[in-house]
C-alpha positions as CSV (number, residue, x, y, z in Angstrom):
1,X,99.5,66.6,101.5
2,X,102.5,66.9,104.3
3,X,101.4,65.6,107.8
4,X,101.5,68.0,110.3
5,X,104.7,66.7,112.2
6,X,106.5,67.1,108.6
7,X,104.8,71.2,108.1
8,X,106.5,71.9,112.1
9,X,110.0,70.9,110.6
10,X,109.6,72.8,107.5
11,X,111.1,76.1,107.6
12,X,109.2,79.1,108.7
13,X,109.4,81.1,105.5
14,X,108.6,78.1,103.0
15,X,105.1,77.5,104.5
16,X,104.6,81.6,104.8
17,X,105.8,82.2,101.1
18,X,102.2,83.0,99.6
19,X,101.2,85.5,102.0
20,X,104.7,87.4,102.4
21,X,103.6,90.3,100.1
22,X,101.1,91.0,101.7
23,X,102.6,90.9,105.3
24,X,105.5,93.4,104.0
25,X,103.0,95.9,102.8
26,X,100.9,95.9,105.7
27,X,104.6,96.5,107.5
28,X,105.1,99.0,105.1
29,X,102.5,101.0,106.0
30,X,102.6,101.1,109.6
31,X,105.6,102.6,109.3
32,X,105.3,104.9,106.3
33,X,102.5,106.3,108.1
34,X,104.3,106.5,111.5
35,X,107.5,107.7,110.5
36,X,107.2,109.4,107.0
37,X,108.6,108.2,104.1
38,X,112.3,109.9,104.9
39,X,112.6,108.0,108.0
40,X,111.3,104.6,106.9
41,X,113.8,102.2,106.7
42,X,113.7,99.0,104.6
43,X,115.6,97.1,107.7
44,X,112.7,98.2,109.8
45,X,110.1,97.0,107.4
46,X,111.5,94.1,107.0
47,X,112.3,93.2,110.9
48,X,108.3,94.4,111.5
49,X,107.4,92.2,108.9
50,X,109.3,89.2,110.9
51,X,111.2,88.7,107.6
52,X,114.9,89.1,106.7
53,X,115.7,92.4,104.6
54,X,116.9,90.2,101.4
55,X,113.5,88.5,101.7
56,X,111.6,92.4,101.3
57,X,114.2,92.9,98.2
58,X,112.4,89.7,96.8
59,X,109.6,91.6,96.2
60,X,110.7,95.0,96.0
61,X,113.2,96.9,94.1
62,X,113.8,100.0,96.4
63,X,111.8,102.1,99.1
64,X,110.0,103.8,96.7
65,X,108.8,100.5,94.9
66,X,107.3,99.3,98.1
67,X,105.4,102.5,99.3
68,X,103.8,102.3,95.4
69,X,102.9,98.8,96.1
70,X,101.2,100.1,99.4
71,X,99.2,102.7,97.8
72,X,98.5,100.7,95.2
73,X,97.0,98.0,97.5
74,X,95.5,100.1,99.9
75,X,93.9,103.1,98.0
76,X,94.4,102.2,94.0
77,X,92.8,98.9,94.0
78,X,89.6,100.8,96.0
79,X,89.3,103.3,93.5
80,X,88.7,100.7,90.9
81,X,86.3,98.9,93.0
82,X,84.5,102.2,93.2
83,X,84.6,102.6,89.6
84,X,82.7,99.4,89.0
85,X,80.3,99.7,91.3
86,X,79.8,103.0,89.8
87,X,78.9,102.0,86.0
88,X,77.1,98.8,87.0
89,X,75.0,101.1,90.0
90,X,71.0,101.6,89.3
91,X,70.1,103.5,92.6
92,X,70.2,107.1,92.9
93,X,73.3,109.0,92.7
94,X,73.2,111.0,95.9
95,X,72.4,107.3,97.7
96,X,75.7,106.1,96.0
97,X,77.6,109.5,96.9
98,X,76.1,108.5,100.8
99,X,78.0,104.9,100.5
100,X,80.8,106.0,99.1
101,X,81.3,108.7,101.8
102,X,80.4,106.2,104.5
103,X,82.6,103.1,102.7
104,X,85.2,105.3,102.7
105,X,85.1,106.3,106.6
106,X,85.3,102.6,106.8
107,X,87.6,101.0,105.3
108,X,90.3,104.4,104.7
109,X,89.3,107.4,106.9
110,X,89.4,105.5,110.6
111,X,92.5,103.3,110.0
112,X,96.4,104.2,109.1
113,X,95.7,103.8,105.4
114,X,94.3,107.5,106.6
115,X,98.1,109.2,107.1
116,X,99.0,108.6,103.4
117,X,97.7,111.6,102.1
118,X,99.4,113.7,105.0
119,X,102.5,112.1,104.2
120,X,102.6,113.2,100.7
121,X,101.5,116.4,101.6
122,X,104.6,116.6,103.9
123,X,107.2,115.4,101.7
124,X,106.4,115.9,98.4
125,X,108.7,118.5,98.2
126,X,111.5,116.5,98.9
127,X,110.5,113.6,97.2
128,X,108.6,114.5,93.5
129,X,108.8,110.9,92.1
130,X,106.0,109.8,94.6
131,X,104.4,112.9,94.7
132,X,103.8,112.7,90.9
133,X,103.0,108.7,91.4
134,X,100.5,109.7,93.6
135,X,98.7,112.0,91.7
136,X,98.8,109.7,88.4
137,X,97.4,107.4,90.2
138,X,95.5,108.3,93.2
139,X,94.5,112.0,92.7
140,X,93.6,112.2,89.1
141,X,91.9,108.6,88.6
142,X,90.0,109.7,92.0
143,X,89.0,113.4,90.8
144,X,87.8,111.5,87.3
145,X,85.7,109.0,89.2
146,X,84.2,111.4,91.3
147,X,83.5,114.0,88.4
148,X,81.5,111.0,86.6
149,X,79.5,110.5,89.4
150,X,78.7,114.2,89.2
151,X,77.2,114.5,85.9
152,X,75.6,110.7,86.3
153,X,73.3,112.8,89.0
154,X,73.0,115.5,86.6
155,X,72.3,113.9,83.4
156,X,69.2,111.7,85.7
157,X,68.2,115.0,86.4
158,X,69.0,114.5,90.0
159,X,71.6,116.9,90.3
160,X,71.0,120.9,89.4
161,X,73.8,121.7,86.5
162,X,77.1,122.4,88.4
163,X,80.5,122.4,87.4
164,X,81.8,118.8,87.9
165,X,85.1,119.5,88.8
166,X,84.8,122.3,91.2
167,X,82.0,119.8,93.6
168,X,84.7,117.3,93.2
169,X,87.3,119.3,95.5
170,X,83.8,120.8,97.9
171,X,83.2,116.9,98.0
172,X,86.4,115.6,99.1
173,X,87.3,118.5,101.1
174,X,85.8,117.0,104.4
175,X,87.6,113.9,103.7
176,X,91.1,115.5,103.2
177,X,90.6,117.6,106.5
178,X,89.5,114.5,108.5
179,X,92.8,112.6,107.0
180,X,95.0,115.6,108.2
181,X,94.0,115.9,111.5
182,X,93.7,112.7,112.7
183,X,97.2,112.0,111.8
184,X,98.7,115.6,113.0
185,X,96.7,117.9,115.4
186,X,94.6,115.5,117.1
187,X,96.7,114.4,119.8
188,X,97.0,117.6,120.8
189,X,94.0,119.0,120.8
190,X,91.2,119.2,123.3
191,X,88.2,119.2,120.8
192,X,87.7,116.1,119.3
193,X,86.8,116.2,115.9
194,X,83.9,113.1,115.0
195,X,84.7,112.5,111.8
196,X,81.0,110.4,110.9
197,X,79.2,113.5,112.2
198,X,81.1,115.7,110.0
199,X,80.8,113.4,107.1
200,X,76.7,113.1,107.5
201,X,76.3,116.6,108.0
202,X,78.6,117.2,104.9
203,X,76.2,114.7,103.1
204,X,73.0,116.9,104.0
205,X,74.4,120.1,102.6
206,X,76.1,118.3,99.8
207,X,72.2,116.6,99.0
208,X,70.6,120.2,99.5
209,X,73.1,121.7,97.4
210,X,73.1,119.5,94.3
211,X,69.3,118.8,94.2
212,X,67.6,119.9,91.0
213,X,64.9,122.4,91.1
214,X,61.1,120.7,91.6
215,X,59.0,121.7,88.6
């Protein structure tokens, strides 16, 4: 083990190799979400990141590589979390819908990860390669995982018999609308939109809704 005098002399970036990824993502995506994907440029990333640009092209092809490795970090690798939990769960379904809602609030809805939906929303136009990446991997994994959680509540006989799909998009709707506005109208707007409210009172109507008939 090097003694401390001999780790000061060392240069900065050999002792900070291991966790460099993971500072250039979390760069990444402070300015993705700030600036859009147009205006994000790898120079800024990488002086944000307290790293020289070369250093981000390390790790990185181009632009687009390093906004999939964002979303991949940020949003993909929760989605399979979810999944797990999901097949391995032995609760009831409309307790695991609560925790997912509230999880997501958490650790997505009330931080930047939050502006990545409105950002592909605005630019997809412009830019189809991540608009497609996105819903390979974000959108459609998502709607699946949700639609399974669906039908687990119906085939427990929790759930009435609804179309899984169409309660996917009335399930996430609240979710998209609280990612929008925080990251667009907000600022500007004297009502202040409290996002856990909305999300628990979404959660009652969603329980009263799905509920299977009593006998």
């Amino acid at each position: 083990m090097p003694s401390p005098a001999s780790s000061r002399n060392e240069p900065r970036w050999t002792r900070r190799k291991e966790a460099r990824p993971e500072e250039i993502t979390a760069a990444a995506l402070h300015l993705f979400v700030e600036r859009g994907f147009a205006n994000t440029r790898l120079e800024d990333v990488a002086t944000l990141a307290g790293v020289s640009k070369g250093t981000v092209y390390l790790y990185f092809a181009n632009k687009e590589e390093l906004f999939k490795a964002v979303v991949r970090e940020v949003l993909v690798a929760r989605l399979a979390q979810f999944r797990g939990q999901l097949e391995h769960y032995q609760g009831s379904t409309m307790d695991l819908v609560r925790q997912m809602m509230r999880t997501w609030w958490e650790h997505v809805g009330s931080t930047p990860i939050s502006g990545i939906p409105k950002l592909i929303i605005s630019e997809a136009r412009n830019f189809p390669e991540i608009a497609r990446f996105y819903i390979d991997e974000v959108i459609r994994p998502g709607q699946e995982t949700l639609a399974a959680l669906i039908e687990r509540g119906i085939a427990r006989g929790e759930f009435r018999q609804v179309d899984p799909q169409l309660t996917v998009h009335l399930l996430t709707a609240p979710m998209l609308q609280i990612c929008l506005w925080r990251n667009s109208l907000e600022p500007f707007s004297q009502h202040k939109l409290d996002p856990p409210a909305l999300l628990e009172a979404h959660l009652d109507l969603l329980e009263r809704g799905l509920a299977a008939p009593k006998d």
